[in-house]
N, C-alpha and C positions, 0 to 999 in steps of 0.2 A: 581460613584461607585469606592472603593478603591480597588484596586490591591490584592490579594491572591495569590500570587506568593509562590511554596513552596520553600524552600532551601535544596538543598541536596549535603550533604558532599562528596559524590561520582559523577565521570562525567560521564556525559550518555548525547548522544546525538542524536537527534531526523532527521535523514533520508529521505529526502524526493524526490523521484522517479518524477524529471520535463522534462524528456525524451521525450515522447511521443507527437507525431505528432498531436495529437486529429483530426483522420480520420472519426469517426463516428459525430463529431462534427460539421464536414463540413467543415476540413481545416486548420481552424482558431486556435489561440497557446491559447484551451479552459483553462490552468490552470494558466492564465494572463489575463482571463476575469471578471469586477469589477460584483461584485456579494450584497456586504455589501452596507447599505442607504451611507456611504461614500465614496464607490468607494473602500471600500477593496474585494482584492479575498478571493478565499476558503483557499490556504495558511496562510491566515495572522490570521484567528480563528483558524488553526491549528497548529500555532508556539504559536498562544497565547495560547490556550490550554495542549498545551507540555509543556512551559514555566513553565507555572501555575503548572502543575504536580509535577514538578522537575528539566526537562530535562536542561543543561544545554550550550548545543552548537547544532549549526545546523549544517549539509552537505546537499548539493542542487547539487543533479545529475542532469544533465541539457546538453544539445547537446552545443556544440560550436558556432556554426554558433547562437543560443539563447543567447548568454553570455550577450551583451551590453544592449538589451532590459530587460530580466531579471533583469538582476542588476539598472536598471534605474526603473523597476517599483515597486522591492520588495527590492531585496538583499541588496541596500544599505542603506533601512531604519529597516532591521534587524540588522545589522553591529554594531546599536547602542545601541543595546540590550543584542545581546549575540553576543562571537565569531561563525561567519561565514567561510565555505570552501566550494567548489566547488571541483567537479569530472565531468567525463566529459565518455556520454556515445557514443560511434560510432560504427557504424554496422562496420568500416572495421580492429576496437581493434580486433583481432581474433588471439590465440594462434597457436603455432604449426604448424606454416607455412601457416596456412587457409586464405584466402580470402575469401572475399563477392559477390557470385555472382554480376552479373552486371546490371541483372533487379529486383534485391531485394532491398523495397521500406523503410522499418525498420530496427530498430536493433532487436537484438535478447532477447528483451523482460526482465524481470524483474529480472530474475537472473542475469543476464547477467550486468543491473542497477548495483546492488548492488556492484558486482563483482568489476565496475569500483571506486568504494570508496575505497578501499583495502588498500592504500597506503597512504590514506585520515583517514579514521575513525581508531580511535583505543582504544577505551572505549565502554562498553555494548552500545547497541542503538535499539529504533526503528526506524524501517523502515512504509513508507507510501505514497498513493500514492498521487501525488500533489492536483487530482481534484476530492476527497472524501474529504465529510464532516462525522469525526467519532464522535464526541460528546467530552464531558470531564470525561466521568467514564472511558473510555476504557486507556487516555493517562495516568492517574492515576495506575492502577490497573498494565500496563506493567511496567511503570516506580517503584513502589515498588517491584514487584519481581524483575526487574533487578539490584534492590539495592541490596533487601533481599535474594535471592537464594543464598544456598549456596549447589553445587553439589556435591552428596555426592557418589558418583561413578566413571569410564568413560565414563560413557556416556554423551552427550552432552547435557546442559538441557537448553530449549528454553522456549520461550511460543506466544500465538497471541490470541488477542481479539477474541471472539467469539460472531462476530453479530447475529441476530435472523433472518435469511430469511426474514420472513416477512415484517421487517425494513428494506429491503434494495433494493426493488423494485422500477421499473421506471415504471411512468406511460405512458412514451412514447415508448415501446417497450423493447425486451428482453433483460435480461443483463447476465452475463456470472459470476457467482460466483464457490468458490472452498468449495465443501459441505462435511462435516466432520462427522465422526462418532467416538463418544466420548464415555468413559470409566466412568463410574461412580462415578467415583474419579476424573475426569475432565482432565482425558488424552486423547492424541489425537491419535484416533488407523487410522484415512487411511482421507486422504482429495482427493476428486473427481474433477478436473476441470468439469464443467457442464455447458451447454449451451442452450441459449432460452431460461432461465428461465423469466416468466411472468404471472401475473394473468388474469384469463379468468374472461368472465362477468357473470359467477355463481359465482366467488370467491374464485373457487381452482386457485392453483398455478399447474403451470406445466412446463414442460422442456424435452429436447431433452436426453434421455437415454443416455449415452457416450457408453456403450459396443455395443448398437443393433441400437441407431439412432432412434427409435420411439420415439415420443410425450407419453409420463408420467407423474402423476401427483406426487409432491413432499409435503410433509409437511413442510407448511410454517413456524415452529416452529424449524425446523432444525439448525443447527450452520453452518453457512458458515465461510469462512474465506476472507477479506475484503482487504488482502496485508497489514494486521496491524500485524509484526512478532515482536516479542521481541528478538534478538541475542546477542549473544558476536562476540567478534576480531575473534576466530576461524574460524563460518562459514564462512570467505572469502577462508581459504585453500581448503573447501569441494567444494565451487561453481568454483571455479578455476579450481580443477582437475575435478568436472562434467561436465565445460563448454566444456574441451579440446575433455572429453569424448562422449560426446554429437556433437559435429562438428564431430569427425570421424566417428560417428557411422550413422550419418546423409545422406537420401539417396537423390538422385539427383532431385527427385518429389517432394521433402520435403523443399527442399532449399530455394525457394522462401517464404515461409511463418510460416515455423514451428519457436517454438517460445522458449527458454530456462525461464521457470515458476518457481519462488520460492515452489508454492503447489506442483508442481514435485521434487523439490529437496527435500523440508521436506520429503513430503511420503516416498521418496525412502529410507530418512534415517532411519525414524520412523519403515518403513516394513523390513528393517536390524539389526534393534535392535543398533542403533546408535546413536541416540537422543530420549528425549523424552519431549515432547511439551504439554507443561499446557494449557490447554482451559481456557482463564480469560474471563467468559462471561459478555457480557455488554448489556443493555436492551435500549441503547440511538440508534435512528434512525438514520441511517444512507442516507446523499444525496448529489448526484454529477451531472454533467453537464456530462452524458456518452453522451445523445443526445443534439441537439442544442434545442430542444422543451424543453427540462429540465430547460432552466436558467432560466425563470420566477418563475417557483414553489422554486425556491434556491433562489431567491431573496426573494420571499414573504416570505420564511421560517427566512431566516437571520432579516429582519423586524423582524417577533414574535420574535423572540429570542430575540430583542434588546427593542423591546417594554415590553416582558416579566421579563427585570433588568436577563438577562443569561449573556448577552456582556453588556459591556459601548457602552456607543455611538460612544466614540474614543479608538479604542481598544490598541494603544501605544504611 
């Protein structure tokens, strides 16, 4: 199969969040587990997909102590593709004097990711997280508006994929999506951290209320947000001063686990009248290894796809 790679005269570059510990996974460094018939990860359909789109350079936020590994099993065979950088995320980076508690097990989560690219990224970019599979409409659809937007105000104007609930479910237990409520014109008026989301054996979907904590049912039709954001250079000055803000305002019970969320920084901007964030909705399934009982169905899926002429057999 021949290459469709687009070209695009603008640089935009494609963000990818390899931070995290994969605790629910069982341990193990889930987003450097081979997945594709030849031993590619979820990564390597995801830069080819970005590739394809547009995108034209990668950054690989990634823990330090990951460096060597990484780069022996991905990094250095993107290298010869597009330019590659590295950022580097650590729970004890902390502004303004703060330190990291001493039994605190993570960093402080995906704002926080991004945060550390600051000095790294400096062209429009999506952001995404390593061990989501989002399809090829979604890299497409961010990738031209972050060509073609042109803000016509001050306010800040973003955008993020808008998966379908529905599509983004694990059949091995609950997963934790940011559920949006959108404007008719395909803006984004309030995005919900939500938890427990899962289908029951009648076939509603349901999930943990966030204000009251009961078990709810949601409409599996809903727009979640999947950590597929479209940004410019700016957002790192807003996640910078939120991060500082958020450490001080952070209470001593909280320390251990509370978590600095991109859906909480958008919202907050969004319910300020600070930015405003295009919903690009995408109808492509989304699937990742959140649990370790996940990777076969990712496997089997990466087969159709490759059996289906979606992927080459050799995807670089």
């Amino acid at each position: 199969m021949a290459r469709k790679w687009r070209k695009s005269v603008k640089e935009t570059t494609l963000v990818v969040m390899a931070a995290g510990i994969g605790s629910r996974f069982g341990g193990g460094i889930k987003q450097l587990e081979p997945v594709g018939p030849n031993g590619e990860i979820i990564m390597d359909y995801a830069i080819h997909d970005a590739v394809e789109a547009g995108f034209n350079k990668v950054c690989f936020i990634i823990r330090k102590d990951l460096e060597k590994d990484f780069k022996e099993i991905i990094g250095n065979r993107i290298e010869k593709i597009l330019p590659v950088s590295y950022a580097f995320q650590s729970m004890d980076d902390l502004p303004g004097g703060h330190t990291a508690p001493a039994d605190r097990k993570k960093p402080f989560g995906t704002g926080q990711a991004v945060l550390a690219a600051k000095n790294v990224v400096d062209t429009p970019f999506v952001v995404i997280n390593a061990d989501d599979y989002y399809g090829k409409e979604a890299f497409v659809k961010v990738h031209d508006f972050l060509v073609n937007n042109e803000p016509a105000g001050d306010k800040k104007e973003y955008c993020m994929a808008g998966f379908i609930l529905g599509n983004t479910l694990s059949e091995n237990g609950g997963v934790t999506r940011g559920i949006c409520q959108v404007s008719s014109d395909g803006i984004l008026q309030e995005v919900v951290e939500t938890s427990d989301i899962e289908r029951q054996a009648d076939g509603t979907v349901t999930c943990t209320d966030p204000a009251t904590g009961e078990t709810v049912t949601v409409s599996e039709n809903a727009h979640v947000s999947m950590n597929m954001w479209g940004f410019t250079p700016d957002i790192m000055d807003v996640l910078e001063k939120g991060f500082l803000d958020f450490l001080d305002n952070m209470k001593p019970e909280e320390s251990l686990k509370k978590e600095y969320l991109l859906p909480g920084v958008v919202g907050e901007m969004v319910e300020k009248g600070e930015a405003t964030v295009a919903v690009l909705e995408t109808k492509d399934r989304w699937f990742g290894v959140t649990y370790k009982e996940d990777k076969q169905s990712v496997v089997d899926s990466f087969k159709k796809l490759v059996e289906d002429g979606v992927y080459p057999p050799s995807l670089f």
